[in-house]
C-alpha atoms as a printed R data frame, in Angstrom:
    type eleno elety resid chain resno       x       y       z
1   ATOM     1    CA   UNK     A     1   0.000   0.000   0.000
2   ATOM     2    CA   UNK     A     2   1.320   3.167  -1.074
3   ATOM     3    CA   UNK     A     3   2.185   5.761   1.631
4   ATOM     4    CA   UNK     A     4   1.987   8.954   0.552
5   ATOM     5    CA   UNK     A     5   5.032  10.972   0.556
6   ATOM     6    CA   UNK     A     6   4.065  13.588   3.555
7   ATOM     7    CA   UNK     A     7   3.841  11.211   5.516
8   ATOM     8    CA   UNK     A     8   6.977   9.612   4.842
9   ATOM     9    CA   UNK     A     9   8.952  12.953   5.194
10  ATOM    10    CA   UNK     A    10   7.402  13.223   9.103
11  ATOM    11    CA   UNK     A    11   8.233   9.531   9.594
12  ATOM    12    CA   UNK     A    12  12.066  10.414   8.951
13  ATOM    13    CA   UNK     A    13  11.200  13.162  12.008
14  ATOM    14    CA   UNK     A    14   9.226  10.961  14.216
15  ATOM    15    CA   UNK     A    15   9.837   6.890  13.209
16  ATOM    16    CA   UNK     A    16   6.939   4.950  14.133
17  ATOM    17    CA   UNK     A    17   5.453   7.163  16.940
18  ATOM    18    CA   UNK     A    18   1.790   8.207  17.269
19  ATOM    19    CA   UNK     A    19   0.678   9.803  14.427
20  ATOM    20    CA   UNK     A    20  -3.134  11.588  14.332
21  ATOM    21    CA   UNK     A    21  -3.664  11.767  10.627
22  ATOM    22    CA   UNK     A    22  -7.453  12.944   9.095
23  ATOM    23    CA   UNK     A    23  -8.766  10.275   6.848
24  ATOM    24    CA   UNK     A    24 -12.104  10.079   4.641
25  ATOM    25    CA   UNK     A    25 -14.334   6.451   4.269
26  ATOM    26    CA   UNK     A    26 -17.660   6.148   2.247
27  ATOM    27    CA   UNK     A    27 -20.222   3.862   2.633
28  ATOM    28    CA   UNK     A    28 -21.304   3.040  -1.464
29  ATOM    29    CA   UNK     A    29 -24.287   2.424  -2.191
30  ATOM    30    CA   UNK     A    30 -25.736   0.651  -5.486
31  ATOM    31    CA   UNK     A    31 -28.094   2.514  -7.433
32  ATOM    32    CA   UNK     A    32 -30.678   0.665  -5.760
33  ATOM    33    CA   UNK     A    33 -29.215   1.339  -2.529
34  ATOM    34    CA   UNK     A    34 -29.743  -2.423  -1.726
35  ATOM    35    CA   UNK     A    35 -26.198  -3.696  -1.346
36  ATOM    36    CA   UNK     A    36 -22.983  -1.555  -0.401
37  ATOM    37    CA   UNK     A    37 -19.583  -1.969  -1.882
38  ATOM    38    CA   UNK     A    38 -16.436  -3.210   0.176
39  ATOM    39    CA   UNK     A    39 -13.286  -3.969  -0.422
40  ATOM    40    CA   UNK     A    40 -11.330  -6.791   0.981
41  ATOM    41    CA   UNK     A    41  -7.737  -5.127   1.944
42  ATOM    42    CA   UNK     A    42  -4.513  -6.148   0.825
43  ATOM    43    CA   UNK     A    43  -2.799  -5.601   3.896
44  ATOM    44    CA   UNK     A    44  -4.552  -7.458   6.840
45  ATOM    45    CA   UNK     A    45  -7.570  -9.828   4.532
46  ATOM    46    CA   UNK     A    46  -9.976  -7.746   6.344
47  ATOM    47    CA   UNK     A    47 -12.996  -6.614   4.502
48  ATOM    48    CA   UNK     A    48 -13.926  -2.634   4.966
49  ATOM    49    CA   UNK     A    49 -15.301   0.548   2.964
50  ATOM    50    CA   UNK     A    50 -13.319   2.077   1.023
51  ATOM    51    CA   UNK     A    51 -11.095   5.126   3.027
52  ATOM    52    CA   UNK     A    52  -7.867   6.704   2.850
53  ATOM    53    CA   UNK     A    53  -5.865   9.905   4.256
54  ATOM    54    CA   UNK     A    54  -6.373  13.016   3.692
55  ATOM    55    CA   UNK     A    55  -3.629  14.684   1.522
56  ATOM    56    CA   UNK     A    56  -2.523  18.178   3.397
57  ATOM    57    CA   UNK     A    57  -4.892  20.769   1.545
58  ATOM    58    CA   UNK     A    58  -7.104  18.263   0.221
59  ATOM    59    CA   UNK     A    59 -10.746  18.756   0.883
60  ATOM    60    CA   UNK     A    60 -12.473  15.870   2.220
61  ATOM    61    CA   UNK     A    61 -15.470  15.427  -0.022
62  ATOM    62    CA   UNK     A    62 -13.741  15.084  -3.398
63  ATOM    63    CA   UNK     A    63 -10.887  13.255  -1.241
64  ATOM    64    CA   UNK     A    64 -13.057  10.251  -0.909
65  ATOM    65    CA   UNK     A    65 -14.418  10.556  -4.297
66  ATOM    66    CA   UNK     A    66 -10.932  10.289  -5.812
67  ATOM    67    CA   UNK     A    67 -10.186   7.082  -3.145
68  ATOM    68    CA   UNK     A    68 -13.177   5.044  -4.605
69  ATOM    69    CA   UNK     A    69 -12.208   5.952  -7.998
70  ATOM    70    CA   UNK     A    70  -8.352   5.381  -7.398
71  ATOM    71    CA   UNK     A    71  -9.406   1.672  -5.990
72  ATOM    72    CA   UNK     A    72 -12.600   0.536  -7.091
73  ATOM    73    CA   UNK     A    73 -12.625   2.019 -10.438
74  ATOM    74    CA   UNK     A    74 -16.527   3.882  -9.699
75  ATOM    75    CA   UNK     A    75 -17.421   7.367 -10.081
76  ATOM    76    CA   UNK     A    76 -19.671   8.150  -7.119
77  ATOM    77    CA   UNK     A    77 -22.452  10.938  -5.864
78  ATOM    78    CA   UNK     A    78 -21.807  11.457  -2.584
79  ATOM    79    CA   UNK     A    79 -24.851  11.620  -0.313
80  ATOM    80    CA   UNK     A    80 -23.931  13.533   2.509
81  ATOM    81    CA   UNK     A    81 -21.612  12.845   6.044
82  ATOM    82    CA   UNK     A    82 -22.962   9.917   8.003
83  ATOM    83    CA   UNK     A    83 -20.557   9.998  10.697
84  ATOM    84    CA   UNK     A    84 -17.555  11.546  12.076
85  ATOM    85    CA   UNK     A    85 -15.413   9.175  14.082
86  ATOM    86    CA   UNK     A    86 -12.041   8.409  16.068
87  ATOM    87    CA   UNK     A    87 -10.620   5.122  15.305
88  ATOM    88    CA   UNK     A    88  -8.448   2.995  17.896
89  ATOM    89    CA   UNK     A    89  -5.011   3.137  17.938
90  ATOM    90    CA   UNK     A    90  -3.495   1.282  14.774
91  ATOM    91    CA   UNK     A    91  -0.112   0.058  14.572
92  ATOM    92    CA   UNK     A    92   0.804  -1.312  10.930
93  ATOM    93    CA   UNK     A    93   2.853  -4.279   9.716
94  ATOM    94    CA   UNK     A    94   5.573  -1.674   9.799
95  ATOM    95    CA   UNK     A    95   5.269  -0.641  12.909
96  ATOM    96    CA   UNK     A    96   4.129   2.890  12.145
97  ATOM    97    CA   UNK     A    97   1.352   4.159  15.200
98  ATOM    98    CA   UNK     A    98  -1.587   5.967  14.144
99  ATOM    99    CA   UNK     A    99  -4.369   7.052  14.659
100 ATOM   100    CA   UNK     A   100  -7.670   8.496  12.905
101 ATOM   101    CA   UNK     A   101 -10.411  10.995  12.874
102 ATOM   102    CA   UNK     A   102 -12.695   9.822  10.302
103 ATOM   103    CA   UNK     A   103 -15.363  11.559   7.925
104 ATOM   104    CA   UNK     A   104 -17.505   8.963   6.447
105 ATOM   105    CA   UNK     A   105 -19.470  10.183   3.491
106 ATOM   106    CA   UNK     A   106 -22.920   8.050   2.510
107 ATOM   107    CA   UNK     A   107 -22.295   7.871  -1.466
108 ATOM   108    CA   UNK     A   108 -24.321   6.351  -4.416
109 ATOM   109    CA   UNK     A   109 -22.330   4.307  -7.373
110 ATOM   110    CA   UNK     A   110 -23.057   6.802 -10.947
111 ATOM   111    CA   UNK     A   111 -20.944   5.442 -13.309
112 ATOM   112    CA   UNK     A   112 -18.451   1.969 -13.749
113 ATOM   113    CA   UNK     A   113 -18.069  -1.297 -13.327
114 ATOM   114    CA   UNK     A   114 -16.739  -2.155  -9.654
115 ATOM   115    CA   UNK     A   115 -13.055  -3.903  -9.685
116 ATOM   116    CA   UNK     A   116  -9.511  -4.151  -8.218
117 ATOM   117    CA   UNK     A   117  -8.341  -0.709  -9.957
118 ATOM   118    CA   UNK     A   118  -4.983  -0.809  -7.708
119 ATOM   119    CA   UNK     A   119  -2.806  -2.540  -5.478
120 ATOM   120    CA   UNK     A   120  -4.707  -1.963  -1.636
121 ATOM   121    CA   UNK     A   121  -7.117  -4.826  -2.039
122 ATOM   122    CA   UNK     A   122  -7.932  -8.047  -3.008
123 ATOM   123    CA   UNK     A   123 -11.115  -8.218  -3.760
124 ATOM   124    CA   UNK     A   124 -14.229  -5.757  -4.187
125 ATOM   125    CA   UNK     A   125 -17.432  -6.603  -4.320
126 ATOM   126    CA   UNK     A   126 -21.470  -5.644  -3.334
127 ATOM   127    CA   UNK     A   127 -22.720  -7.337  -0.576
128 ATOM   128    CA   UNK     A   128 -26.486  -6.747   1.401
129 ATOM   129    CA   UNK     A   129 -26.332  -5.026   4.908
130 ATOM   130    CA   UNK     A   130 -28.353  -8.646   5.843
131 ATOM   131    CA   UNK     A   131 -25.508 -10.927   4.866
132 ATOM   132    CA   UNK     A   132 -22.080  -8.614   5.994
133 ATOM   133    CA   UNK     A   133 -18.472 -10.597   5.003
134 ATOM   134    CA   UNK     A   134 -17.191 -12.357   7.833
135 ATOM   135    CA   UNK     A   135 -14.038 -10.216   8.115
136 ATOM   136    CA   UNK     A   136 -15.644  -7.159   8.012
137 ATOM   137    CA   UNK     A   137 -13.907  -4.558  10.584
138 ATOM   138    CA   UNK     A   138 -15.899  -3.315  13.247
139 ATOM   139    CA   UNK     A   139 -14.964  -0.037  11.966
140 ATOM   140    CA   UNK     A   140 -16.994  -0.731   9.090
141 ATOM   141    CA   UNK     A   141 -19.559  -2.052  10.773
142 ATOM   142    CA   UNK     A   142 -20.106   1.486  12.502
143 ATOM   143    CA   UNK     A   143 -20.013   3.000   9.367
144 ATOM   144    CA   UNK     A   144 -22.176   0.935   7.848
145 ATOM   145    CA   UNK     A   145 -25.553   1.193  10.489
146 ATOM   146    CA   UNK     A   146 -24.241   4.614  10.665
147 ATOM   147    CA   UNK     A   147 -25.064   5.380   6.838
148 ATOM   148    CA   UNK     A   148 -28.321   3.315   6.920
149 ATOM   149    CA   UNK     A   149 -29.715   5.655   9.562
150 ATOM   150    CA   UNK     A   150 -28.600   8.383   8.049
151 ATOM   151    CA   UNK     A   151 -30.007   7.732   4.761
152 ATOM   152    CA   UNK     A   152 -33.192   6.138   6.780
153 ATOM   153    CA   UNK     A   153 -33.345   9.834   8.146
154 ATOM   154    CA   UNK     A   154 -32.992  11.949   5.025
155 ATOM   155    CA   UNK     A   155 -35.733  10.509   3.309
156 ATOM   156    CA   UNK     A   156 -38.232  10.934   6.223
157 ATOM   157    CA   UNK     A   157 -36.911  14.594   6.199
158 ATOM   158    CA   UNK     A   158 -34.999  14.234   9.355
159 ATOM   159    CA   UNK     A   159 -31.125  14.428   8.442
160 ATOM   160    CA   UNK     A   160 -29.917  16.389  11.178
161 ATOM   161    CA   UNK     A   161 -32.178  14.935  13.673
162 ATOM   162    CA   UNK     A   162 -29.814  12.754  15.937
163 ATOM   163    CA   UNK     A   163 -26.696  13.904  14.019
164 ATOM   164    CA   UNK     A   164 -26.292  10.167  14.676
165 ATOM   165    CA   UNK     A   165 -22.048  10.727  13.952
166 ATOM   166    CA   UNK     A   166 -22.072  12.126  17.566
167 ATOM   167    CA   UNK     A   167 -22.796   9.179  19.417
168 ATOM   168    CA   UNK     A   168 -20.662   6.629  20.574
């Protein structure tokens, strides 16, 4: 998995300490909005949505957009924020300790065929919020019910009601 290159000039600073990094995940819809895409990462096997980091000056909306595209090879609408999270403390194969606050966007699939479009995963495909991968992170888990209330509470009108990202 490609780090990107700001990151690598603070790791020559800091080696593998705790690093808080902003990051971006969607929850994809199909255009039916029956089944959600997820990818099954190359790093750990785990299945998740699709995320990513935030590149400094980036803007997290077409962040994500350009993530999805970069690794799933789908143009998507995006919906609006479903949740705004912190993750746990990570510590990759490498040894590099992070961790994340997390925007995770509710998006709709507009245009493409869903498939391995680079080197992060293994696998990408739709799957029903009834029958989740085994795998699946409890990150994206979160994410998931997250977006499905969200979505649940923008087409009864109530959006903002709950602002359901706020709870833990």
């Amino acid at each position: 998995m490609a780090i990107p290159d700001f990151i690598l000039e603070l790791r020559e600073h800091i080696g593998h300490r705790m690093l808080w990094l902003p990051s971006v995940s969607a929850v994809v819809f199909d255009h039916s909005e029956q089944n959600i895409l997820l990818a099954q990462r190359a790093d750990n096997g785990a299945w998740a949505v699709i995320s990513g980091v935030l590149e400094p000056g980036e803007h997290p909306g077409p962040a994500i957009q350009r993530e999805i595209k970069e690794e799933a090879g789908i143009d998507v609408a995006l919906l609006g924020l479903s949740s705004v999270d912190v993750s746990p403390e990570v510590v990759h194969a490498n040894g590099d300790q992070c961790q994340y606050l997390d925007l995770c966007f509710a998006a709709r699939a507009v245009g493409g065929v869903p498939h391995l479009a680079d080197d992060e995963n293994i696998a990408i495909d739709w799957f029903s919020p009834l029958n989740l991968p085994a795998g699946l992170t409890d990150t994206s888990r979160r994410r998931i019910e997250r977006a499905i209330t969200h979505r649940k509470q923008q087409a009864a009108g109530l959006e903002n009601a709950g602002a359901p990202w706020f709870r833990r």
